[in-house]
BARO-36720 format. One record per residue: residue number from 1; residue in three letters; y, x, z of N, C-alpha, C in turn. Coordinates in Angstrom, 3 decimals, decimal comma, padded with zeros to 6 digits. Atoms other than C-alpha are relative to their C-alpha. Layout:
# residues N
+-----+------+----------+----------+----------+----------+----------+----------+----------+----------+----------+
! seq ! type !      n_y !      n_x !      n_z !     ca_y !     ca_x !     ca_z !      c_y !      c_x !      c_z !
+-----+------+----------+----------+----------+----------+----------+----------+----------+----------+----------+
! NUM !  ALA !        Y !        X !        Z !        Y !        X !        Z !        Y !        X !        Z !
...
+-----+------+----------+----------+----------+----------+----------+----------+----------+----------+----------+
This chain:
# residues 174
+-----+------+----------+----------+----------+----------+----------+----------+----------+----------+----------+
! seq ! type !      n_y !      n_x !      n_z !     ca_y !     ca_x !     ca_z !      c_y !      c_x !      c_z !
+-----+------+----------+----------+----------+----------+----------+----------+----------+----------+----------+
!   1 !  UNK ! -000,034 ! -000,639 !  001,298 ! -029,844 ! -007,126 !  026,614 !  001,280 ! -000,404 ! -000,717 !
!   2 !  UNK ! -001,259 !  000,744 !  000,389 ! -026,437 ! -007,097 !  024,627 ! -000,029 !  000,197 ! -001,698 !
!   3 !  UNK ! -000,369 ! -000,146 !  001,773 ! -025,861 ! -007,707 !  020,881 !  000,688 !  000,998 ! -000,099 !
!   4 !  UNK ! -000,948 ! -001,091 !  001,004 ! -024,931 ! -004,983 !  018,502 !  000,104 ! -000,116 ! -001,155 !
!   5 !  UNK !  000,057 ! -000,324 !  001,080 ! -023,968 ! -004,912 !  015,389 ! -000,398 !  001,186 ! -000,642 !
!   6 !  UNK !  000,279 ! -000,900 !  000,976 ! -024,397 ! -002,975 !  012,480 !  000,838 !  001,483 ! -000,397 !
!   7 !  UNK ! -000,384 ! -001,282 ! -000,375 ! -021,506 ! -000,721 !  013,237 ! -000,095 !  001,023 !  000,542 !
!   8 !  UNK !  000,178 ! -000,821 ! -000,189 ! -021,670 !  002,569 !  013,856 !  000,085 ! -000,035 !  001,555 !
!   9 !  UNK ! -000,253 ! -000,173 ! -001,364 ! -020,070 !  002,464 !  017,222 ! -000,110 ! -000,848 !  000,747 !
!  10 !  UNK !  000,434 !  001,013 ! -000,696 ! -021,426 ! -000,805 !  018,100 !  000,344 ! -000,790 !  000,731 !
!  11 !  UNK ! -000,594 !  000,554 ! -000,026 ! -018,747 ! -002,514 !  018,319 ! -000,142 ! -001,483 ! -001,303 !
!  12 !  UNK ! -000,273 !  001,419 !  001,319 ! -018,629 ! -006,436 !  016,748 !  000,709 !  000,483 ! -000,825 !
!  13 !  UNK ! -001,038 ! -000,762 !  001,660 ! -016,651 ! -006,343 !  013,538 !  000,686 ! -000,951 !  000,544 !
!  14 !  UNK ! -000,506 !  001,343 !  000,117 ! -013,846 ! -008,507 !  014,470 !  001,348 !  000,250 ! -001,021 !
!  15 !  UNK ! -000,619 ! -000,384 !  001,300 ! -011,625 ! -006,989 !  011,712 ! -000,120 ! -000,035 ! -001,365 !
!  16 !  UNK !  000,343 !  000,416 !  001,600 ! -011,431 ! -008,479 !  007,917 ! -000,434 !  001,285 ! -000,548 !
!  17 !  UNK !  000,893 ! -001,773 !  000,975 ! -013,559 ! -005,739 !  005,507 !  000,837 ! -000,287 ! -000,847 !
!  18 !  UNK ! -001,103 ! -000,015 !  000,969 ! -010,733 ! -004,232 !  003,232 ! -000,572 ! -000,567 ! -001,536 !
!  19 !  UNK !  000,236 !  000,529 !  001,316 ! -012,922 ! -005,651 !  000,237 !  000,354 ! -001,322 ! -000,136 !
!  20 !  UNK ! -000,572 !  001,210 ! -000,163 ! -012,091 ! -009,000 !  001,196 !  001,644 ! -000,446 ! -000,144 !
!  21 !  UNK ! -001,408 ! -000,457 !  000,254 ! -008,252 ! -008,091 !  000,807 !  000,120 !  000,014 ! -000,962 !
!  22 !  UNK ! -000,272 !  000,705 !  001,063 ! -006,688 ! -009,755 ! -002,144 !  001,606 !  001,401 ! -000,206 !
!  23 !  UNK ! -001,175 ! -001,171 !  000,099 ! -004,492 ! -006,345 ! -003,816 !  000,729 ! -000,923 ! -001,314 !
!  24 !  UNK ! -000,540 !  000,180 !  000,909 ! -001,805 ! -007,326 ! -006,193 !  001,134 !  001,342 ! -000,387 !
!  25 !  UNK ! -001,132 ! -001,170 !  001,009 !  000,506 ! -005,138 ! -008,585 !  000,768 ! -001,044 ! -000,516 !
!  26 !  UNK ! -000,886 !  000,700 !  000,272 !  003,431 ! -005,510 ! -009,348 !  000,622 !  000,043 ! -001,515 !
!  27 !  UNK !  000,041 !  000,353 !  001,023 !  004,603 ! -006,972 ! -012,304 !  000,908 !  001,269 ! -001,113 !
!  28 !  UNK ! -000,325 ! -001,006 !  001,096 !  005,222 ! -004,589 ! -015,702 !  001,707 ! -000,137 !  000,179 !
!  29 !  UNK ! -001,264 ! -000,287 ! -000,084 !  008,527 ! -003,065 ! -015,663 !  000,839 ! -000,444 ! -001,888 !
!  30 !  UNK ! -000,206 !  000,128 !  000,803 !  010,602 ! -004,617 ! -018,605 !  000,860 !  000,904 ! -001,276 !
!  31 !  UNK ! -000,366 ! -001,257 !  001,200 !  011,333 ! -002,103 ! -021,738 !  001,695 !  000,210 !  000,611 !
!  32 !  UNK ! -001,282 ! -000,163 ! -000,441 !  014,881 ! -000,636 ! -020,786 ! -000,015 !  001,381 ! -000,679 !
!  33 !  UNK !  000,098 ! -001,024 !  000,672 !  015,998 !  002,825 ! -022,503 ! -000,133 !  000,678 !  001,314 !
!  34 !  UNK !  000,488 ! -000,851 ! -001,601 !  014,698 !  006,198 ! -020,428 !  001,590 !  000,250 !  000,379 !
!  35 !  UNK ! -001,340 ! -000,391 ! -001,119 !  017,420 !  006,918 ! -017,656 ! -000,332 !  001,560 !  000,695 !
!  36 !  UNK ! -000,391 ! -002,120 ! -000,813 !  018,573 !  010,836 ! -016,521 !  000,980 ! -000,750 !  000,905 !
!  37 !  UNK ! -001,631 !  000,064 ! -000,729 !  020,837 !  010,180 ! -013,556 !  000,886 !  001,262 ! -000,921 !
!  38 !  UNK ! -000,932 ! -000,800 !  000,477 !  024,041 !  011,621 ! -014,564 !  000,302 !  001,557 !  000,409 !
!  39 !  UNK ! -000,223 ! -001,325 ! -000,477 !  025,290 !  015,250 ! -013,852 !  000,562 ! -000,328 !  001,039 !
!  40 !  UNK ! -000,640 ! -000,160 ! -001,743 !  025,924 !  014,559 ! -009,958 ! -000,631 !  001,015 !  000,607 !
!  41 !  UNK !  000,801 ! -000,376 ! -001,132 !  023,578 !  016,893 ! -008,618 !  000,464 !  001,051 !  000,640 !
!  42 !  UNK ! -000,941 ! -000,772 ! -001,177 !  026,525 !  018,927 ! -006,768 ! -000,439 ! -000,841 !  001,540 !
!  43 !  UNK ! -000,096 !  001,052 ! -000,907 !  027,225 !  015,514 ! -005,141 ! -001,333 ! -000,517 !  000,495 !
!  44 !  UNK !  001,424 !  000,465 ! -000,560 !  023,577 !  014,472 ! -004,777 ! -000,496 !  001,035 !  000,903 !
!  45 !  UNK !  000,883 ! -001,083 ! -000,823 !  022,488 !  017,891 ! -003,138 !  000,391 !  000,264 !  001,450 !
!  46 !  UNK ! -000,272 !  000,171 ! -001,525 !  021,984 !  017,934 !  000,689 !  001,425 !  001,179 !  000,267 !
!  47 !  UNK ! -001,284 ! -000,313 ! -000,391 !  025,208 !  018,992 !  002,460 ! -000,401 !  001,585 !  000,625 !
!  48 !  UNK !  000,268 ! -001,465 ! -000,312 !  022,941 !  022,430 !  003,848 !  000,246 !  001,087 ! -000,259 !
!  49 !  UNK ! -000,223 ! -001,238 !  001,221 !  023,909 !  024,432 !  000,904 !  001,604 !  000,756 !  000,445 !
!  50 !  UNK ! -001,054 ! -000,233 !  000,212 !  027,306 !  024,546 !  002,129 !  000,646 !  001,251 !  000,624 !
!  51 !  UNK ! -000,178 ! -000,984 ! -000,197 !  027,237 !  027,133 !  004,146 ! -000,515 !  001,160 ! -000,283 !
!  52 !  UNK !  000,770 ! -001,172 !  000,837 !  024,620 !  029,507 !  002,228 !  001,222 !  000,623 ! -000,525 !
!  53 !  UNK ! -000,637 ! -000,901 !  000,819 !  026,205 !  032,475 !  000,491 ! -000,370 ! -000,032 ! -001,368 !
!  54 !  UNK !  000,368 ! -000,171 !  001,353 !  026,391 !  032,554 ! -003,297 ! -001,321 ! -001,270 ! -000,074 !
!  55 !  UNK !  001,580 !  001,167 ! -000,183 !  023,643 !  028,785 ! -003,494 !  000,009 !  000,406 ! -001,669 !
!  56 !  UNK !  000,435 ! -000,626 !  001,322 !  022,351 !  028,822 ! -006,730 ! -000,258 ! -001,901 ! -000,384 !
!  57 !  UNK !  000,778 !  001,006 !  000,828 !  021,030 !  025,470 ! -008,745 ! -000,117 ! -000,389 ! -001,091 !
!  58 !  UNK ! -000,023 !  000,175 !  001,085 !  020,235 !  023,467 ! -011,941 !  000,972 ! -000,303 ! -000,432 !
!  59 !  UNK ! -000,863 !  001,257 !  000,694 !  022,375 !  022,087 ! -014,211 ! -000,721 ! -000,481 ! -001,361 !
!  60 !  UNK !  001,016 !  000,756 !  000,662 !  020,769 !  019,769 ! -016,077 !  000,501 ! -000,342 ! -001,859 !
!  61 !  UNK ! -000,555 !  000,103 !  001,056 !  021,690 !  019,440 ! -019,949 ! -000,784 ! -001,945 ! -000,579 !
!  62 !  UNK ! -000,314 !  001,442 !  000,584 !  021,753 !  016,030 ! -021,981 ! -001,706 !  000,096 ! -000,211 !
!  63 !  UNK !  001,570 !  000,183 !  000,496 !  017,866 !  014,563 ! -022,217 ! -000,326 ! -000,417 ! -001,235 !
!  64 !  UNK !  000,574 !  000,272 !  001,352 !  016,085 !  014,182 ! -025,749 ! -001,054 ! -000,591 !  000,651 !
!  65 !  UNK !  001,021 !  001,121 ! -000,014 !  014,143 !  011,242 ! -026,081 ! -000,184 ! -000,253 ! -001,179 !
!  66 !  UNK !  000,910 !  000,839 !  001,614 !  011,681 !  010,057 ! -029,002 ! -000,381 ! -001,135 !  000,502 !
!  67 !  UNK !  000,211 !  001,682 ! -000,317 !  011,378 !  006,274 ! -028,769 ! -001,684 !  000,270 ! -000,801 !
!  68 !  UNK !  001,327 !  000,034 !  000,158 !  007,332 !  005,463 ! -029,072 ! -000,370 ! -000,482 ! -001,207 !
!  69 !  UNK !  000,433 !  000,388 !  001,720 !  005,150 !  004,278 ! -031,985 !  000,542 ! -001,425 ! -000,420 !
!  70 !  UNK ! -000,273 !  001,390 !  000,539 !  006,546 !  000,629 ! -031,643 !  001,716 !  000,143 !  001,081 !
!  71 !  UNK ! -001,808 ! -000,256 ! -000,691 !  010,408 !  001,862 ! -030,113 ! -000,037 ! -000,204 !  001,381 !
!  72 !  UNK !  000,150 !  000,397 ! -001,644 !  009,149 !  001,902 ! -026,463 !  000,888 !  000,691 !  000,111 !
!  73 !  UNK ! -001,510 ! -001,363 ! -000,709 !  011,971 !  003,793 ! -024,115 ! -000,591 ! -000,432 !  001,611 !
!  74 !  UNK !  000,155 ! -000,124 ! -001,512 !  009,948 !  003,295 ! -020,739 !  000,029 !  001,278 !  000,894 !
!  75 !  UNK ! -000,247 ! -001,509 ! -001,432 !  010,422 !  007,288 ! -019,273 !  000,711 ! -000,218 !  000,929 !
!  76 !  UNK ! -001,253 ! -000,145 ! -000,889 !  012,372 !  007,196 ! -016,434 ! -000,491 !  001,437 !  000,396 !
!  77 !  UNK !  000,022 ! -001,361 ! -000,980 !  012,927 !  010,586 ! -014,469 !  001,102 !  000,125 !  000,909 !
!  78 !  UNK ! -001,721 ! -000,240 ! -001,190 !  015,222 !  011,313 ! -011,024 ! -000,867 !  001,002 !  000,358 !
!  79 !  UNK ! -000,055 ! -001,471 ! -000,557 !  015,665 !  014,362 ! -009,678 !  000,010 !  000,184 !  001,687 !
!  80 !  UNK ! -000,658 !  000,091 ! -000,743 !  015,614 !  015,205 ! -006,273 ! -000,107 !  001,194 !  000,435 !
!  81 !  UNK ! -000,188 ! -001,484 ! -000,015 !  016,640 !  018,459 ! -004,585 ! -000,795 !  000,214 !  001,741 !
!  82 !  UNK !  000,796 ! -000,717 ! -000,679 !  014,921 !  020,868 ! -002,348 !  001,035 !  000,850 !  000,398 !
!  83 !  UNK ! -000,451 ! -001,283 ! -000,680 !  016,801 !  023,522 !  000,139 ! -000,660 !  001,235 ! -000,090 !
!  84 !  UNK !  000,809 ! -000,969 ! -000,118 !  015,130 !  026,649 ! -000,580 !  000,975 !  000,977 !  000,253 !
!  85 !  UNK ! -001,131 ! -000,744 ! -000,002 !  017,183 !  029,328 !  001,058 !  001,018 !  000,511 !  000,206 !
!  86 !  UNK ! -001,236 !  000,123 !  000,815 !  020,498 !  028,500 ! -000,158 !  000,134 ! -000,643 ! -001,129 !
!  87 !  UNK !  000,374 !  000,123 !  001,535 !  019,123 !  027,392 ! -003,724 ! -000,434 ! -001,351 ! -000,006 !
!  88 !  UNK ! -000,215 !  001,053 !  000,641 !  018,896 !  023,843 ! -005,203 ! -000,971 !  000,366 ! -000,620 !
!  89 !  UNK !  001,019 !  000,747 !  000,975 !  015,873 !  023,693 ! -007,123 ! -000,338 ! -001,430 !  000,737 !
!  90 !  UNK !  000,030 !  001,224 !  000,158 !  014,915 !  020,288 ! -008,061 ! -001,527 ! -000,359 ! -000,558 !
!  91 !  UNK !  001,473 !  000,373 !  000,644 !  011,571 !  018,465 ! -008,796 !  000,185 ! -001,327 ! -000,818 !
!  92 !  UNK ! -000,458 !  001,388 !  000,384 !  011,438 !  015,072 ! -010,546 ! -001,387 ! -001,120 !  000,295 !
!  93 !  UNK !  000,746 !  001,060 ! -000,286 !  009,892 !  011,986 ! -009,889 ! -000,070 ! -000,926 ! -001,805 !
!  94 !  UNK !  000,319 ! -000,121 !  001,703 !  008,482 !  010,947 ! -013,319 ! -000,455 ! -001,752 ! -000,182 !
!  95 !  UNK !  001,166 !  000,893 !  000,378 !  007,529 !  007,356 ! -014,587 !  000,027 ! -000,907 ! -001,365 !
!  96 !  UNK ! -000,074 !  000,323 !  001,105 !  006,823 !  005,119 ! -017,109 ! -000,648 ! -001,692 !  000,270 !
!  97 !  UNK !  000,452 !  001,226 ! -000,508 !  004,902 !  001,757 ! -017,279 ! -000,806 ! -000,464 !  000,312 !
!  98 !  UNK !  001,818 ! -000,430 ! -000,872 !  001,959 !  001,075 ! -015,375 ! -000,952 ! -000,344 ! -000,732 !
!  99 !  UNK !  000,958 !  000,222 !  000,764 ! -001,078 !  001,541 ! -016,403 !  000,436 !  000,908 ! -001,454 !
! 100 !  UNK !  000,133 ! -001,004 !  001,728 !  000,087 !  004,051 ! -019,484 ! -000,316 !  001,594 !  000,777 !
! 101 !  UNK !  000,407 ! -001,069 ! -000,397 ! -001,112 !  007,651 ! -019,150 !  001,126 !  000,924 ! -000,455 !
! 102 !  UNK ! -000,886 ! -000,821 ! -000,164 !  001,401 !  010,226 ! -018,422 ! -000,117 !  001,314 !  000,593 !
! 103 !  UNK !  000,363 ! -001,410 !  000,018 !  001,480 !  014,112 ! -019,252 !  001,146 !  001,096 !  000,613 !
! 104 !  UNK ! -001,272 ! -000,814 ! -000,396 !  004,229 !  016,366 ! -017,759 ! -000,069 !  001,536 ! -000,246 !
! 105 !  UNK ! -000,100 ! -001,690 ! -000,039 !  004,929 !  020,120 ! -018,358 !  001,120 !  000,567 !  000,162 !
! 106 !  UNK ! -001,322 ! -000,986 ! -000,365 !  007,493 !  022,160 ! -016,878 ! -000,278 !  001,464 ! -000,628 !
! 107 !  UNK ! -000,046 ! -001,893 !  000,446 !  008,433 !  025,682 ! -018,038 !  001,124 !  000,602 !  000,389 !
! 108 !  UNK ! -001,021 ! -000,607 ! -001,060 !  010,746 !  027,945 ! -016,394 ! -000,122 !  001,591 ! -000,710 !
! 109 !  UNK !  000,911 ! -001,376 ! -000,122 !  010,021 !  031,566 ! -017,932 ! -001,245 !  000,222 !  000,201 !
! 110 !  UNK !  000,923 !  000,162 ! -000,198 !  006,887 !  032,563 ! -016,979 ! -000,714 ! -000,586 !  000,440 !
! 111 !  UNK !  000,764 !  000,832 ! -000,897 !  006,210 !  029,840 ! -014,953 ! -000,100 ! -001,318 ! -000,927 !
! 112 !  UNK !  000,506 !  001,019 !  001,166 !  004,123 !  027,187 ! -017,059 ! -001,122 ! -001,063 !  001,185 !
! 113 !  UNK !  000,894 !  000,882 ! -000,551 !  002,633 !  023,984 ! -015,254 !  000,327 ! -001,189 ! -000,245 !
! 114 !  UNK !  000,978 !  001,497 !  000,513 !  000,851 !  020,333 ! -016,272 ! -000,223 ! -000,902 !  001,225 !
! 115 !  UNK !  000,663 !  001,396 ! -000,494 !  000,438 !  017,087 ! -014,304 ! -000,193 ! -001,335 ! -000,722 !
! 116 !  UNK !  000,384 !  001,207 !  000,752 ! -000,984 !  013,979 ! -015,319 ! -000,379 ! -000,924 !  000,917 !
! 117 !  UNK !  000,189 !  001,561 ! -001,405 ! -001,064 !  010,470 ! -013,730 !  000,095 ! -001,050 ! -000,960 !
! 118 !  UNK ! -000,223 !  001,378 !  000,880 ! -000,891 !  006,915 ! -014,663 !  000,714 ! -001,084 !  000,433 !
! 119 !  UNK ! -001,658 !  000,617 ! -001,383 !  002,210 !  005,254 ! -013,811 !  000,916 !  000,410 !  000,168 !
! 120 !  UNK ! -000,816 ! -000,219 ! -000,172 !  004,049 !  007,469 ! -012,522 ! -000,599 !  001,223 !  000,873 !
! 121 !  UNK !  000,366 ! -000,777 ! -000,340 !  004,099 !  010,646 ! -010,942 !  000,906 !  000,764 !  000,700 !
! 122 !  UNK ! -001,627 ! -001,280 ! -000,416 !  006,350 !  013,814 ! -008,856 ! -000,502 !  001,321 ! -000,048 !
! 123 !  UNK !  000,404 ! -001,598 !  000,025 !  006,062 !  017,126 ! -009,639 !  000,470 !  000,904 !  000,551 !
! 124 !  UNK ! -000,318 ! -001,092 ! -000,427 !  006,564 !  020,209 ! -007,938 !  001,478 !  000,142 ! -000,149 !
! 125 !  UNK ! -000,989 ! -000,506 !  000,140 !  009,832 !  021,967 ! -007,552 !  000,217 !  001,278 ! -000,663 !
! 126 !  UNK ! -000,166 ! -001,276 !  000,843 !  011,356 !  024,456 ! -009,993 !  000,264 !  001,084 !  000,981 !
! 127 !  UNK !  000,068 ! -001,431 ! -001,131 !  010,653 !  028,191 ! -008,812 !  001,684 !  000,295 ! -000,311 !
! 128 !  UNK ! -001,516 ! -000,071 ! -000,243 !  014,416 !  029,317 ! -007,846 ! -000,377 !  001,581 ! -001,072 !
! 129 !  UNK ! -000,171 ! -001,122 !  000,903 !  015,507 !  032,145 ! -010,521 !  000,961 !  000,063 ! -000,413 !
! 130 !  UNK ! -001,271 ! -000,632 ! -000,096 !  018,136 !  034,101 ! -011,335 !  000,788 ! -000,914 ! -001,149 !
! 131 !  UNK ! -001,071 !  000,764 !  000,979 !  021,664 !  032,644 ! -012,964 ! -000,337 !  000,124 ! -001,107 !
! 132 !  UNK !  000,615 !  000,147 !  001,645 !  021,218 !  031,717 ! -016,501 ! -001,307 ! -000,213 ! -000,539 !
! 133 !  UNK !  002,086 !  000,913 !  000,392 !  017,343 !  030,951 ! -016,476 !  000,316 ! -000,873 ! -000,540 !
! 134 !  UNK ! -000,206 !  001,357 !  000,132 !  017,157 !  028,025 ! -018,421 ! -001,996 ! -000,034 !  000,165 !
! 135 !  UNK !  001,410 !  000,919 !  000,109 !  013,629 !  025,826 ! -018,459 !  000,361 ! -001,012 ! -000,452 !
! 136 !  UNK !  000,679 !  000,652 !  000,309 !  012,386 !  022,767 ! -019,227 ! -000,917 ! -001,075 !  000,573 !
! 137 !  UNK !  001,447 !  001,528 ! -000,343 !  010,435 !  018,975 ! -018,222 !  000,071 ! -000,109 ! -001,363 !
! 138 !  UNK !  000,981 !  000,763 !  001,206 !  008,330 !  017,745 ! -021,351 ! -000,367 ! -001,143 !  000,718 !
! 139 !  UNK !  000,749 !  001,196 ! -000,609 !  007,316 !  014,179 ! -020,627 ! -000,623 ! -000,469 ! -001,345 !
! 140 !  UNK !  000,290 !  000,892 !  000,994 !  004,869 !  012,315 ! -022,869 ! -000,649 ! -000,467 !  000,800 !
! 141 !  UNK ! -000,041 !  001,469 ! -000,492 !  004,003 !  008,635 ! -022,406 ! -001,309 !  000,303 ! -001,111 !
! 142 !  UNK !  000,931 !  000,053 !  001,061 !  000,470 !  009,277 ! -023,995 ! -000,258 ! -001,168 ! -000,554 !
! 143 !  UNK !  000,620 !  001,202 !  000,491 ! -000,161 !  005,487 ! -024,367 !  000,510 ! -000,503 ! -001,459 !
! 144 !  UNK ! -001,184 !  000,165 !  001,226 !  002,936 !  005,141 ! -026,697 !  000,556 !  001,056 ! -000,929 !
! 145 !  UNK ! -000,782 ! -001,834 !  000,581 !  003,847 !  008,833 ! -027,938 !  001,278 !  000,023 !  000,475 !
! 146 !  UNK ! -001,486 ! -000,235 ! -000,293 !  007,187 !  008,187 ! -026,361 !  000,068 !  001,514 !  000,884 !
! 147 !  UNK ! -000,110 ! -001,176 ! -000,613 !  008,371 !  011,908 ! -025,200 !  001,789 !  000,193 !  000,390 !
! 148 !  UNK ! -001,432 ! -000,272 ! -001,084 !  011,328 !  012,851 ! -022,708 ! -000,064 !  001,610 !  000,024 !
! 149 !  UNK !  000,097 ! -001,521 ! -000,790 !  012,538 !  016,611 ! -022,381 !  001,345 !  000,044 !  000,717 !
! 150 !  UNK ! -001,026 ! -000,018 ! -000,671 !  015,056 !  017,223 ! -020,007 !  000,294 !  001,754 !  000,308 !
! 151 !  UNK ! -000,241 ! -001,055 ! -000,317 !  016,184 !  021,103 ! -020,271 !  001,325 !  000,262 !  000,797 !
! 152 !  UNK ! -001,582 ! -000,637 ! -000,682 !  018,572 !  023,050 ! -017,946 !  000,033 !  001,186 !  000,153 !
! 153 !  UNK ! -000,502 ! -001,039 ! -000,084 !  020,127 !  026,028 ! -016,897 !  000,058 !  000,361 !  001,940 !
! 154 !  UNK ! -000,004 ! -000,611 ! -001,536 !  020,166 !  027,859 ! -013,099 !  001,565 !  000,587 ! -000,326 !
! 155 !  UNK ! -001,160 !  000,115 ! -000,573 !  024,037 !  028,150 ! -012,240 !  000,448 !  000,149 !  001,661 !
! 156 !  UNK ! -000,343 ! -000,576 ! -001,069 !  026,121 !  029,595 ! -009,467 !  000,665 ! -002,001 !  000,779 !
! 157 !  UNK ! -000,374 !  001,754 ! -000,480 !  026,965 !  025,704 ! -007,098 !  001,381 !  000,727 !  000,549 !
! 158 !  UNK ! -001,603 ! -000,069 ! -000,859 !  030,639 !  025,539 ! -005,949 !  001,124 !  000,699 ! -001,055 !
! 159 !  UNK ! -001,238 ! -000,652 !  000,452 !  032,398 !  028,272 ! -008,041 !  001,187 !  000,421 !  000,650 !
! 160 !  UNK ! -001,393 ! -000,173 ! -000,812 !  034,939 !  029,074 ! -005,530 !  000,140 !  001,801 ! -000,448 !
! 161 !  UNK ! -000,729 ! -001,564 !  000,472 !  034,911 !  032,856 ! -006,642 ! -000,559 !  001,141 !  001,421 !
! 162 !  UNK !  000,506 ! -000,787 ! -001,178 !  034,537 !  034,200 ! -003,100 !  001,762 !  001,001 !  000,508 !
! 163 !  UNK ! -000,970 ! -000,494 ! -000,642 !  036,858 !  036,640 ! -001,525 !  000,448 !  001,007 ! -000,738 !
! 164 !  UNK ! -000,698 ! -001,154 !  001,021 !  037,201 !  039,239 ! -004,408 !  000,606 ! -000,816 ! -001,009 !
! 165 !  UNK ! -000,952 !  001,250 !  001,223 !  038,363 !  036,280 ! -006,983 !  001,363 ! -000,282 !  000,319 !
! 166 !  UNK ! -001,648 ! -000,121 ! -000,334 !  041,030 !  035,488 ! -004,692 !  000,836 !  000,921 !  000,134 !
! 167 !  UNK ! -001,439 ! -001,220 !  000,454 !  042,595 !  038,715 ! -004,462 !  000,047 !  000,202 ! -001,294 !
! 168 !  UNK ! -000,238 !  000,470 !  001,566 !  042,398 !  038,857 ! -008,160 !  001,040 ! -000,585 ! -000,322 !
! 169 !  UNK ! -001,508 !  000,966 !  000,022 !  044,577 !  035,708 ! -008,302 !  000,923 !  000,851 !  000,197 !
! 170 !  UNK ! -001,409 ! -000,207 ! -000,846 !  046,596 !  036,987 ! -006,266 !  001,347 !  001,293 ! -000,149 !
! 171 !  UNK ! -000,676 ! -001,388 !  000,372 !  047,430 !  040,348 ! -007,739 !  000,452 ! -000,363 ! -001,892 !
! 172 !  UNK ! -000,247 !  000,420 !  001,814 !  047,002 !  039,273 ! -011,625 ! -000,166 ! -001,246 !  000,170 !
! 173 !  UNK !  000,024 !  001,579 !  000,225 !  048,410 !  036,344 ! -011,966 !  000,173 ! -000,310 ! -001,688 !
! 174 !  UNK ! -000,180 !  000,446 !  001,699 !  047,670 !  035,706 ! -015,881 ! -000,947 ! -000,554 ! -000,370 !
+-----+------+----------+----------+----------+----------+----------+----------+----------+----------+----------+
C-alpha cells in the first residue's frame, strides 16, 4: 500500500505553499516633480518607420500639471511607440505612488477611453488619425488630486518633402 497525499495528483508536496512566501514591496518612491520625457520621439521610435511611405506620428506638446492638495508632483508618464503600418502611435505607461488610486482618460476625437489602477498603470495605444488630430492623456492621482494632461498633435515624421518638394527646390529657388 503506498502513501498519498492530499494532492490532487497524488503526488507528496515537496514544494513550499506560496502562502508561506514572505512578499515584500518596494519602498515608496520619493516626491520628485512629474517627468514627460522630452520631445525625442523621432529618435525614440523604432528604426521600421523608415522605410514606410508618408509615417505619420505624435508630437507631444508641453504637459500641464496641478501639484496635489499638499504640493505632491508624483505623475510620472513615458511613452512608448507602436508600428502600426507606417504610423507611430504611442501609448503611455502611467504612474504615481504606490498604493494611490489612479484614473486615466485619453481622447482622440471620437475616441474616448478610462483606466484605473493603483500604482501604476499602461494604456492602450492612440488610434492612428489623420495629420493635425490633436488629443489628449488626463491623469488624476485620486489619492492627492494631483492631475497630469499631456496633449498632442498627429504630424507628418521626417519632413523630407518627397520627390515633388524637391523639384520645387529645384525650379523655385525663393
Amino acid at each position: 500500500m503506498t502513501d498519498r497525499s492530499d494532492s490532487p495528483s497524488g503526488q507528496s508536496q515537496s514544494r513550499p505553499s506560496t502562502q508561506s512566501r514572505t512578499q515584500t514591496r518596494p519602498a515608496p518612491r520619493p516626491s520628485a516633480p512629474a517627468q514627460v520625457r522630452p520631445r525625442s520621439d523621432v529618435a525614440d521610435a523604432p528604426a521600421a518607420h523608415a522605410g514606410a511611405r508618408k509615417p505619420q506620428g505624435l508630437e507631444l506638446a508641453d504637459a500641464i500639471v496641478a501639484a496635489g492638495r499638499a504640493g505632491e508632483r508624483n505623475i510620472t508618464i513615458d511613452k512608448f511607440w507602436v508600428n502600426v503600418e507606417g504610423n507611430l502611435p504611442c501609448g503611455f505607461d502611467v504612474a504615481t505612488r504606490g498604493g494611490h488610486q489612479l484614473e486615466v482618460l485619453m481622447e482622440q476625437q471620437s475616441y474616448r477611453r478610462t483606466w484605473q489602477g493603483v500604482g501604476s498603470l499602461k494604456t492602450g495605444i492612440t488610434p492612428v488619425a489623420p495629420i493635425g488630430t490633436t488629443g489628449r492623456i488626463h491623469v488624476t492621482d485620486v489619492t492627492t488630486g494631483e492631475t497630469l494632461e499631456q496633449p498632442w498633435t498627429w504630424h507628418r515624421i521626417g519632413g523630407g518633402g518627397g520627390f515633388w518638394e524637391a523639384i520645387k527646390k529645384l525650379i523655385w529657388k525663393g
